[in-house]
DRENPA-3360 file (N, C-alpha, C; in nm, 2 decimals, always signed):
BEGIN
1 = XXXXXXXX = +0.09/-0.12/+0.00/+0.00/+0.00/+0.00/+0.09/+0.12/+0.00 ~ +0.07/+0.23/-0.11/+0.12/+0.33/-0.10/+0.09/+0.43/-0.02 ~ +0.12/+0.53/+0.04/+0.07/+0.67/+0.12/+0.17/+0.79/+0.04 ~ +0.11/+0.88/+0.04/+0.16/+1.01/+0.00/+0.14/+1.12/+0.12 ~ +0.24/+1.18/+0.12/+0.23/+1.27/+0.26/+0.18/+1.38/+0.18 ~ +0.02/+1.42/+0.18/-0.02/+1.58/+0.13/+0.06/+1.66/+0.18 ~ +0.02/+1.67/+0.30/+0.05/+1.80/+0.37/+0.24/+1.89/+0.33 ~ +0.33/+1.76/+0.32/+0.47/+1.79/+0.29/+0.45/+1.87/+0.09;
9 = XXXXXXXX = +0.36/+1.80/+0.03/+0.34/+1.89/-0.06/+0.26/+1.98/-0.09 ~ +0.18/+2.01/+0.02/+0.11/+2.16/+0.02/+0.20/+2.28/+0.03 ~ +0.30/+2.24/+0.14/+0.40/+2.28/+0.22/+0.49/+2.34/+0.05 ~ +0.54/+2.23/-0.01/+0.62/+2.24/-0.09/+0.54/+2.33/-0.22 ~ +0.46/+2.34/-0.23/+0.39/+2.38/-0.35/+0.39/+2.51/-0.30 ~ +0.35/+2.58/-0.15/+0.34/+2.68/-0.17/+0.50/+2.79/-0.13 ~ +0.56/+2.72/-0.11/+0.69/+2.75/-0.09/+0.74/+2.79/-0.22 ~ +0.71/+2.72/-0.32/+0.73/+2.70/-0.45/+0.71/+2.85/-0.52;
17 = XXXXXXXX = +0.58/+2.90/-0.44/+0.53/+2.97/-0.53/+0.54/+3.13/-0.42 ~ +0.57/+3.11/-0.37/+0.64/+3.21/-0.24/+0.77/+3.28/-0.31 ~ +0.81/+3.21/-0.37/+0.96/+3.25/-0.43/+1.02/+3.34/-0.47 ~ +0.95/+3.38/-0.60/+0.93/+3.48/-0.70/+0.93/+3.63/-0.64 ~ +0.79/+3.63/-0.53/+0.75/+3.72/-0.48/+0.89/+3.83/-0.37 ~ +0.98/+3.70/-0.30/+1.04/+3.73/-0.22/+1.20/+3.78/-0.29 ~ +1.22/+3.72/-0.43/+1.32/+3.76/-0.52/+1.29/+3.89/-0.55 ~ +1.13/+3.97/-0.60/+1.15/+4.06/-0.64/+1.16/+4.18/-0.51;
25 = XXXXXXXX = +1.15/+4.12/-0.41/+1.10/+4.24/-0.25/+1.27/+4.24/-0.24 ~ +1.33/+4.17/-0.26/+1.54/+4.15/-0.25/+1.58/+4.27/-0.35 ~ +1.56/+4.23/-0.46/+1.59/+4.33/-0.58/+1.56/+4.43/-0.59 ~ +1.63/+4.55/-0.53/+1.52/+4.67/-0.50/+1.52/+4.74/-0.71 ~ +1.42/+4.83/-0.74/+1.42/+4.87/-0.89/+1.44/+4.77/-1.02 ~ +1.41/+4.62/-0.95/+1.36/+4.60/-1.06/+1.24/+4.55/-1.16 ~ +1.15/+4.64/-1.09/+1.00/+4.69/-1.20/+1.06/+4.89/-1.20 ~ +0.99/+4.88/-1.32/+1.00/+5.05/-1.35/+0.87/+5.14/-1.26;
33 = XXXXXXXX = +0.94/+5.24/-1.27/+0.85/+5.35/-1.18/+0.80/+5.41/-1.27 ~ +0.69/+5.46/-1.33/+0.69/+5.54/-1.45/+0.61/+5.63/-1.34 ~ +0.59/+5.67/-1.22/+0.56/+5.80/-1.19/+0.68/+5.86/-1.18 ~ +0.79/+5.82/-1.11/+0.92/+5.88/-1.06/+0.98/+5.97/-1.21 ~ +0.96/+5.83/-1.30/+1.00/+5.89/-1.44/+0.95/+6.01/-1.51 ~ +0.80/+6.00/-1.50/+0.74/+6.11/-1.52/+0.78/+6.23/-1.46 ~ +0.78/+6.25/-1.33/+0.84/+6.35/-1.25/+0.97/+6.43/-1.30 ~ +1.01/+6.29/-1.31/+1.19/+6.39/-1.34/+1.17/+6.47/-1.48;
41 = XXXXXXXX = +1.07/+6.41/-1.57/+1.08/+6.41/-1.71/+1.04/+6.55/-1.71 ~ +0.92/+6.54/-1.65/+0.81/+6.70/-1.64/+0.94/+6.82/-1.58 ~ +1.02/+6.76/-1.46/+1.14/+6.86/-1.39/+1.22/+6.93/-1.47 ~ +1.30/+6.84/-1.57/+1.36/+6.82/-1.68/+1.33/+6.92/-1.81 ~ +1.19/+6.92/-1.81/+1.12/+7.00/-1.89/+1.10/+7.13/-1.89 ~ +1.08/+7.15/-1.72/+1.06/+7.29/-1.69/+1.21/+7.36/-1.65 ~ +1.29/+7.25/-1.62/+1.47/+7.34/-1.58/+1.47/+7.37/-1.77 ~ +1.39/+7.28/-1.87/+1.49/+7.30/-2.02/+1.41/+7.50/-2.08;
49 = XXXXXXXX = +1.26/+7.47/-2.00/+1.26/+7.60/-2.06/+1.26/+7.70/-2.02 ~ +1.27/+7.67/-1.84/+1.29/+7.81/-1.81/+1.43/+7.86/-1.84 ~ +1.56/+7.78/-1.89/+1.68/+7.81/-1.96/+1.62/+7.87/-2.09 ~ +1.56/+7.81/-2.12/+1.54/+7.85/-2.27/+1.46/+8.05/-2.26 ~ +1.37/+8.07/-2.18/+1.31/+8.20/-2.14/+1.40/+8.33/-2.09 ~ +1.48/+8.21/-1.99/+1.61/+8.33/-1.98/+1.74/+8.36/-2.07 ~ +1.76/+8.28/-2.17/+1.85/+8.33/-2.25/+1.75/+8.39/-2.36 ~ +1.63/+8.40/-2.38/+1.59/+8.46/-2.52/+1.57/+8.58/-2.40;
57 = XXXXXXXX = +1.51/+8.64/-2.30/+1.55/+8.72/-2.25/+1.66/+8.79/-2.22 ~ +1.74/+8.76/-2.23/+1.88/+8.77/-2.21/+1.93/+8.84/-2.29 ~ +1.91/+8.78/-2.45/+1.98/+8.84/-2.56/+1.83/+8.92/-2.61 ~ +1.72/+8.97/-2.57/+1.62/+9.09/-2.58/+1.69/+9.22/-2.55 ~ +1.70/+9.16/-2.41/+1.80/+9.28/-2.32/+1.90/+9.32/-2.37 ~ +1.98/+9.25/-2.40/+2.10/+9.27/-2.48/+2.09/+9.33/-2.58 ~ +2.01/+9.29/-2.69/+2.00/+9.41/-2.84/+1.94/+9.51/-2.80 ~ +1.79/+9.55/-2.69/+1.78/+9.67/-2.64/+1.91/+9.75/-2.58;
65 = XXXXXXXX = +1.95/+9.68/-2.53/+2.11/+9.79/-2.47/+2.17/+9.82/-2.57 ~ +2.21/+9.71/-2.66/+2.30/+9.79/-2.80/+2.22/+9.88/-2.84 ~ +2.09/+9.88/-2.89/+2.01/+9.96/-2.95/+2.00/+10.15/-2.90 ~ +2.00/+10.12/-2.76/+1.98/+10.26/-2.67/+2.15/+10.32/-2.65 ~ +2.21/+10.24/-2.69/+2.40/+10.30/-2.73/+2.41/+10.35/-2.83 ~ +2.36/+10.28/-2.94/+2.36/+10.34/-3.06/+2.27/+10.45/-3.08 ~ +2.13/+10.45/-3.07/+2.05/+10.57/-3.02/+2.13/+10.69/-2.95 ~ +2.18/+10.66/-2.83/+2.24/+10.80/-2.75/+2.37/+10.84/-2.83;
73 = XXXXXXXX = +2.49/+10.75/-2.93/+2.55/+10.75/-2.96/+2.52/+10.92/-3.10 ~ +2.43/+10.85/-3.13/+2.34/+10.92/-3.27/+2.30/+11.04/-3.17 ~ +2.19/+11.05/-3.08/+2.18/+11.18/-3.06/+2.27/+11.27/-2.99 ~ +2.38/+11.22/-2.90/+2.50/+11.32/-2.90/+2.58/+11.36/-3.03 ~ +2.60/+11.27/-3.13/+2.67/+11.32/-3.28/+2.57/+11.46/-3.36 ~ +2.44/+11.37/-3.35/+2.34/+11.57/-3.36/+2.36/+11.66/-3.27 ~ +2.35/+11.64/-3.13/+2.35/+11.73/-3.08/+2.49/+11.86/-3.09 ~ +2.61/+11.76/-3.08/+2.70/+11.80/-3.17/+2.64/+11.90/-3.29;
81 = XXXXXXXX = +2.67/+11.85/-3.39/+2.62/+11.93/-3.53/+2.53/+12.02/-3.52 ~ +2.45/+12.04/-3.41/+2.27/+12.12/-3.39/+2.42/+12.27/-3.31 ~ +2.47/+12.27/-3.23/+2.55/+12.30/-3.17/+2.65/+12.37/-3.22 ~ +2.67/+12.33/-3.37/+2.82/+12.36/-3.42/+2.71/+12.48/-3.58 ~ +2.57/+12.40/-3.60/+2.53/+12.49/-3.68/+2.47/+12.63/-3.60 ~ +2.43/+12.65/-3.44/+2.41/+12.79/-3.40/+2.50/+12.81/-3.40 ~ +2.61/+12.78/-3.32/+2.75/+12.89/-3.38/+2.78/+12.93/-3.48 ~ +2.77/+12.85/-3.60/+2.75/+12.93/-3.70/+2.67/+13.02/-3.74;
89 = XXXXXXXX = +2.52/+12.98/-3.70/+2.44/+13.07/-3.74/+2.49/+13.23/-3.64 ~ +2.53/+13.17/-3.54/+2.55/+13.33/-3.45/+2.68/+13.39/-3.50 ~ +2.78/+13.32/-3.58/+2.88/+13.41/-3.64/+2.84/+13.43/-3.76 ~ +2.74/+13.41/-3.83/+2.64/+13.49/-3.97/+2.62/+13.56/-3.97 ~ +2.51/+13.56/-3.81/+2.46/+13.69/-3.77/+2.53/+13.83/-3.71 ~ +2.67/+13.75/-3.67/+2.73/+13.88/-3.58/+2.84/+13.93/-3.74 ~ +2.84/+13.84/-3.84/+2.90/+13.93/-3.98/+2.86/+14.02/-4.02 ~ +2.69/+13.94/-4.06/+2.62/+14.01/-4.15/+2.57/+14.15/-4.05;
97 = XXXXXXXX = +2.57/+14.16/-3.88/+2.48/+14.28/-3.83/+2.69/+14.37/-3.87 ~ +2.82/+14.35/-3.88/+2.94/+14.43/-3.89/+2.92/+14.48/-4.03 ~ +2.86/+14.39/-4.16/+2.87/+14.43/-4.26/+2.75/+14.55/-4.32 ~ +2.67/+14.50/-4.19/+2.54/+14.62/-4.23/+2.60/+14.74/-4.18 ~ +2.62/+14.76/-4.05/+2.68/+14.87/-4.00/+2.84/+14.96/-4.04 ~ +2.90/+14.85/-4.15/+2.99/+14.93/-4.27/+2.91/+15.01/-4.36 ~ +2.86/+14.94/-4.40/+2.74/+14.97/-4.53/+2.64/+15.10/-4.49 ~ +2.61/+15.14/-4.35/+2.56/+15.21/-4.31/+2.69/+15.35/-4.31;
105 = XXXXXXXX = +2.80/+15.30/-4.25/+2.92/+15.43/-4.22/+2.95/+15.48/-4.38 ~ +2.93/+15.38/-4.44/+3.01/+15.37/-4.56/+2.88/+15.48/-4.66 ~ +2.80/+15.44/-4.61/+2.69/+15.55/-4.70/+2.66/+15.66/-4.64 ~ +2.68/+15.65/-4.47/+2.66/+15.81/-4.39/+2.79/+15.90/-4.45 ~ +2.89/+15.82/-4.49/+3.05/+15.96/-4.47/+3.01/+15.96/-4.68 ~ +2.94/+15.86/-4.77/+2.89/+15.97/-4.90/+2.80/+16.01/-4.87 ~ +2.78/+16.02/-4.79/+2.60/+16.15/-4.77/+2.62/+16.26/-4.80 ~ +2.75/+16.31/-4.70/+2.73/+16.48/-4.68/+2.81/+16.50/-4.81;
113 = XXXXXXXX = +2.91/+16.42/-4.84/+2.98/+16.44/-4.97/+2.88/+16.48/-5.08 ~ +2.80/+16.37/-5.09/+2.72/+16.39/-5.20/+2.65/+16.53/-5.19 ~ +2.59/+16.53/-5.03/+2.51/+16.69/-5.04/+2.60/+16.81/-5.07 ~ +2.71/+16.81/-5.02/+2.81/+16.92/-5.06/+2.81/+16.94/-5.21 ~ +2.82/+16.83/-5.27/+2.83/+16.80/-5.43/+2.71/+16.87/-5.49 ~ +2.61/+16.84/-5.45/+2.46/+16.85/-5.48/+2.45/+17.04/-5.47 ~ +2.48/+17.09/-5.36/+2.47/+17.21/-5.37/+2.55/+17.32/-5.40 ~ +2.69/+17.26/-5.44/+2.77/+17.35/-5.49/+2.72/+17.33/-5.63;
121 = XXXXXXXX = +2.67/+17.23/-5.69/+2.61/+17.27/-5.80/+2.46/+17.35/-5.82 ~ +2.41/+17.34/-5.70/+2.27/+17.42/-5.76/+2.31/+17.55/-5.70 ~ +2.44/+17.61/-5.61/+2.45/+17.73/-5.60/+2.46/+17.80/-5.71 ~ +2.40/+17.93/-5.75/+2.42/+18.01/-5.89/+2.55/+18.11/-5.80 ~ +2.60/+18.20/-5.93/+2.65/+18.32/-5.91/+2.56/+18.44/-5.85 ~ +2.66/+18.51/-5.71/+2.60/+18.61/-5.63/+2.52/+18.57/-5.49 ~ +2.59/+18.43/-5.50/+2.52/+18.35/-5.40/+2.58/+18.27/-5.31 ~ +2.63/+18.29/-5.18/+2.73/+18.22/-5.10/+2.68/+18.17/-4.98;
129 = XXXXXXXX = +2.71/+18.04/-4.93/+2.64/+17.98/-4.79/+2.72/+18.04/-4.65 ~ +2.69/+18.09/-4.59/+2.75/+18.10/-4.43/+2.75/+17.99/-4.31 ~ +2.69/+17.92/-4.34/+2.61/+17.77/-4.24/+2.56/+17.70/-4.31 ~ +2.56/+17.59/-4.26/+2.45/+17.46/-4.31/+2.47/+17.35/-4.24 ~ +2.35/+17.32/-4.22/+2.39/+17.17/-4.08/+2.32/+17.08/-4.12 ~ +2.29/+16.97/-4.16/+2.25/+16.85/-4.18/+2.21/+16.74/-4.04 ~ +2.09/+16.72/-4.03/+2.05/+16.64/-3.91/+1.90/+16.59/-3.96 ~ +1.89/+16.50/-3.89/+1.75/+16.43/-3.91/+1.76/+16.41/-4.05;
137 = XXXXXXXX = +1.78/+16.42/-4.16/+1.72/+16.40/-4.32/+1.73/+16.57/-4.33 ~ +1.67/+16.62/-4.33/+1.71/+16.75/-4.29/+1.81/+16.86/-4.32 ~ +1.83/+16.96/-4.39/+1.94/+17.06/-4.47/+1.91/+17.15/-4.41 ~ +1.98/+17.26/-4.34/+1.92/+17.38/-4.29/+2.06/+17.50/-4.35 ~ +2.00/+17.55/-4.38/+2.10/+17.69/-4.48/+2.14/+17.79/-4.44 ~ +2.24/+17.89/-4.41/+2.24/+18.02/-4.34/+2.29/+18.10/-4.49 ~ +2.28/+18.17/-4.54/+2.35/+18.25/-4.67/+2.32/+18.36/-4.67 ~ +2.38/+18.41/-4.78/+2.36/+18.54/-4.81/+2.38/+18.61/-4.99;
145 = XXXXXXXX = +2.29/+18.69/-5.01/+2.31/+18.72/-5.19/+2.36/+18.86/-5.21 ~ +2.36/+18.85/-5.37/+2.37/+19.01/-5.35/+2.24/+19.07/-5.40 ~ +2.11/+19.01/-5.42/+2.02/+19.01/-5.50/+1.89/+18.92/-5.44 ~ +1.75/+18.95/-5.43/+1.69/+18.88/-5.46/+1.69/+18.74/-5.55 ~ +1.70/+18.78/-5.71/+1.68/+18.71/-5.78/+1.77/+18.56/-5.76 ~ +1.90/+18.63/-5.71/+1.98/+18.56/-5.76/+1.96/+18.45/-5.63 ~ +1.87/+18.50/-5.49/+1.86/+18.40/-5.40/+1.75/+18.29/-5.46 ~ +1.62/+18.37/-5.55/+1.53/+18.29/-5.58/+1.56/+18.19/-5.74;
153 = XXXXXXXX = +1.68/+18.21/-5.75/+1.76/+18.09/-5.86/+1.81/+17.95/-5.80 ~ +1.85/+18.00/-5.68/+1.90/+17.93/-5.58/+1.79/+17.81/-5.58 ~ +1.67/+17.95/-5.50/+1.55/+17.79/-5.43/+1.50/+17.73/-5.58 ~ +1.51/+17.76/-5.67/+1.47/+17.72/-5.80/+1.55/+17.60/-5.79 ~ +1.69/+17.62/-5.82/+1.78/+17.50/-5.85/+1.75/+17.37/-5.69 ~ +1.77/+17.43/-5.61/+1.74/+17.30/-5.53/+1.60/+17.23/-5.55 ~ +1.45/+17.34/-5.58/+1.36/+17.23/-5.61/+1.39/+17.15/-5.77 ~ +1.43/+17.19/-5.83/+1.46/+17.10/-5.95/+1.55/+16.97/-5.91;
161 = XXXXXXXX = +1.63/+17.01/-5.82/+1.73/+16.89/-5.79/+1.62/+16.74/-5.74 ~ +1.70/+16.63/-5.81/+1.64/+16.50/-5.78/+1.68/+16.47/-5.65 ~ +1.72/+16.50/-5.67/+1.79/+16.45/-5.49/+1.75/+16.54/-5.34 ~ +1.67/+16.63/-5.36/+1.62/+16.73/-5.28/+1.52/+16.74/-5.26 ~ +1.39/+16.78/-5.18/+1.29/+16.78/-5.16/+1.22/+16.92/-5.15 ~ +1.08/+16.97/-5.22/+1.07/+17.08/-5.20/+1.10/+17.20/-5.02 ~ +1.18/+17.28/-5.15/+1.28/+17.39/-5.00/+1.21/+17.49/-4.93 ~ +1.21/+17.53/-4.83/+1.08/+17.64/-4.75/+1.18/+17.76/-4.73;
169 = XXXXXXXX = +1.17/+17.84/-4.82/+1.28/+17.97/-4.77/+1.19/+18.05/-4.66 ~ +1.33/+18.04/-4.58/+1.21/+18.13/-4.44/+1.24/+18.30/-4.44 ~ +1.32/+18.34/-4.44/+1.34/+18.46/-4.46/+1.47/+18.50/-4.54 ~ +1.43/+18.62/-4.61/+1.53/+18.71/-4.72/+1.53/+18.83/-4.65 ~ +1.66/+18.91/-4.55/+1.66/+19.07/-4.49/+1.77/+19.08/-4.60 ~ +1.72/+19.25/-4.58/+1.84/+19.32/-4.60/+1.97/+19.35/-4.51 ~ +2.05/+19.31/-4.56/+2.16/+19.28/-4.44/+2.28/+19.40/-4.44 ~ +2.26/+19.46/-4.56/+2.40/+19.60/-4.57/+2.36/+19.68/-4.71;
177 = XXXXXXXX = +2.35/+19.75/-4.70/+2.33/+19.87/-4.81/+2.43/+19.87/-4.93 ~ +2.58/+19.92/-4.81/+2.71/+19.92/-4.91/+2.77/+19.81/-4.86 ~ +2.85/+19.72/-4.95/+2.73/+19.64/-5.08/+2.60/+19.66/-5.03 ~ +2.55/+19.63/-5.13/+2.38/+19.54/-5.13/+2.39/+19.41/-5.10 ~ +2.31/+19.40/-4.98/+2.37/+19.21/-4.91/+2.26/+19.17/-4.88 ~ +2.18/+19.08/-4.91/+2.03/+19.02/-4.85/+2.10/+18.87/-4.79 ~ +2.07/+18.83/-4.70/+1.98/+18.75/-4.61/+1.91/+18.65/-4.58 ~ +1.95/+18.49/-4.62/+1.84/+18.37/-4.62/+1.84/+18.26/-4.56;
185 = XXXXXXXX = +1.74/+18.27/-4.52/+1.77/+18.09/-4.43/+1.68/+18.02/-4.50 ~ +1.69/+17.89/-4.53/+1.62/+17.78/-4.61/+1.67/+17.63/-4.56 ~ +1.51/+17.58/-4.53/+1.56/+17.41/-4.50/+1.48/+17.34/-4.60 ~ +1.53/+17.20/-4.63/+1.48/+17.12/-4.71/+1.52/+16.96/-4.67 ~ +1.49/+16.90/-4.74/+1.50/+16.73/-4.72/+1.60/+16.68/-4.83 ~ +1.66/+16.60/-4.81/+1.72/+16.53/-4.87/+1.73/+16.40/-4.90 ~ +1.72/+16.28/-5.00/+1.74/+16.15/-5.04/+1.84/+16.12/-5.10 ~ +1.89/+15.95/-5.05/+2.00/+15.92/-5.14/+1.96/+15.90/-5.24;
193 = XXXXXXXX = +1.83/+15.85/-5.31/+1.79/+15.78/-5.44/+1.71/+15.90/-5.46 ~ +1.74/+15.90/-5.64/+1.68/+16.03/-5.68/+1.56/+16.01/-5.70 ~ +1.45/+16.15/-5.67/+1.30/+16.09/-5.72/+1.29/+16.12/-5.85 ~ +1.33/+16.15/-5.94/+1.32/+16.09/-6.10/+1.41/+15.99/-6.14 ~ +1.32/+15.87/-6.15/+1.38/+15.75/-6.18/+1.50/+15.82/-6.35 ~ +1.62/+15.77/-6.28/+1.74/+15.76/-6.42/+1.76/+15.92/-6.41 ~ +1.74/+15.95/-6.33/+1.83/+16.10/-6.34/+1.97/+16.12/-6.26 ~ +2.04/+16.19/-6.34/+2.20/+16.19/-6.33/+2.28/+16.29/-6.26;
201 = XXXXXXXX = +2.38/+16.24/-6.18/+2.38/+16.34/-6.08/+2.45/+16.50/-6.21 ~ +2.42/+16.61/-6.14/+2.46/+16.72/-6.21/+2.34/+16.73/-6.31 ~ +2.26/+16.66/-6.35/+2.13/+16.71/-6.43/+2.06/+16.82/-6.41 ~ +2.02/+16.88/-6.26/+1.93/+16.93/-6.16/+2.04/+17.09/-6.16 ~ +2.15/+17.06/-6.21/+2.19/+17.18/-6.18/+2.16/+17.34/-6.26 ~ +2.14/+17.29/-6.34/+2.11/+17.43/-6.46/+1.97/+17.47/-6.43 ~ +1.92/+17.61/-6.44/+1.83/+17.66/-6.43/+1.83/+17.71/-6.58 ~ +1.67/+17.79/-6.58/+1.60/+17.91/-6.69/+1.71/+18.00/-6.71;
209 = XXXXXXXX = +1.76/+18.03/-6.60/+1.85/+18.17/-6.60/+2.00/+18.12/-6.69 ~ +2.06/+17.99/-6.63/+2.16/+17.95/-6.63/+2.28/+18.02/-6.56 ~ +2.23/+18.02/-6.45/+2.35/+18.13/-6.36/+2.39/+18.01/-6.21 ~ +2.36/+17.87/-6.26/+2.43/+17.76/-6.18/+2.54/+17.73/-6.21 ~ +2.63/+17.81/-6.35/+2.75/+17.72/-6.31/+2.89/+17.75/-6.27 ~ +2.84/+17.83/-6.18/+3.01/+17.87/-6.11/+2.99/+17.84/-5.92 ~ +2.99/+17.73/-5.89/+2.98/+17.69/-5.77/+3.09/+17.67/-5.67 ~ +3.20/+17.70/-5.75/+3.33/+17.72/-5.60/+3.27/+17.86/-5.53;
217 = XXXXXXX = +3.25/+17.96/-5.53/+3.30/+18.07/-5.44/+3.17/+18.04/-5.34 ~ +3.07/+18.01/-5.38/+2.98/+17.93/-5.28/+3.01/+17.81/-5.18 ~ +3.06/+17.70/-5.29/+3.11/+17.61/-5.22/+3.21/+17.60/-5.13 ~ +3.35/+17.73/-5.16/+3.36/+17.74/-5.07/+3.31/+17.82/-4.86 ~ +3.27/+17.88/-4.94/+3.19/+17.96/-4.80/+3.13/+17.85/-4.77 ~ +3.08/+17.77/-4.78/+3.00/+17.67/-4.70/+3.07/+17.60/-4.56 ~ +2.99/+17.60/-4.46/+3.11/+17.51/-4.35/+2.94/+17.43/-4.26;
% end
């Protein structure tokens, strides 16, 4: 008669199958973790772009800074140039106000020349100046004739002159018996541009009478 001991292979069967279980609790990692993995992966992910955020920031910043160098670079080189054209403009202006005020001296010292010029020619014969002062635009006359007529040749020739404005003779006395000496004072205006367009200097000087043309002994007495 045979016997079989169950119980020794209950024993052994489940021993058997105990095994496996207790190899893998020994071996620590060997089944995969795909949370752990996931973790690192997602970590991994966020160290890759927050590198990635701060270097495209990085080099933003960076061509803004070049950008605002070059910018300040450029408006100091204008401001320069902006700087260097008012000084110019203000040594334009400080030329052009020296060349006006030549231009001015330079036509005040022909003025009186010219009026000297102007009325030694309209002085006639028998007709000599004692004074004459020039101010304001202004001619003012002191003289003396031997004649009436020969004073009213005179105001004749100055209103004819282009260059002179009608003359206001204020008084004609008798000034001495022996000689015969009269007496005149006369003012009038004067311009540098003639009022008949294209008239030439010395034109103005001849009268009706023709007794304008000996103007030294006048011209001289003038002062």
């Amino acid at each position: 008669m045979i016997k079989i001991n169950l119980v020794r292979e209950g024993r052994a069967v489940r021993g058997a199958g105990a095994a496996p279980a207790a190899v893998s609790s020994v071996i620590p990692g060997a089944g995969p973790n795909f949370n752990n993995i996931l973790l690192l992966g997602l970590i991994g992910l966020a160290l890759l772009l927050s590198a990635a955020y701060w270097f495209i920031n990085k080099r933003t910043l960076s061509n803004r800074q070049e950008m605002v160098a070059v910018r300040k670079a450029e408006a100091q080189k204008l401001e320069a140039i902006i700087a260097e054209v008012e000084a110019f403009q203000r040594r334009k202006d400080s030329l052009q106000a020296r060349i006006d005020l030549i231009n001015q001296l330079k036509q005040n010292q022909k003025g009186p020349v010219r009026i000297m010029d102007r009325i030694s020619q309209d002085l006639p014969d028998l007709v000599w100046l004692d004074r004459m002062n020039v101010a304001g635009g202004t001619i003012t006359l002191n003289g003396r004739g031997l004649n009436p007529n020969a004073i009213a040749n005179f105001v004749e020739n100055v209103k004819n002159d282009p260059y002179f404005e009608e003359p206001e003779l204020n008084n004609v006395n008798q000034a001495s018996v022996q000689p015969l000496v009269y007496t005149f004072d006369m003012s009038f205006a004067f311009t540098y541009q003639p009022k008949t367009p294209g008239a030439e200097p010395g034109a103005a000087g001849a009268t009706a009478t023709g007794t304008a043309g000996a103007p030294a002994a006048g011209a001289g007495a003038a002062r």
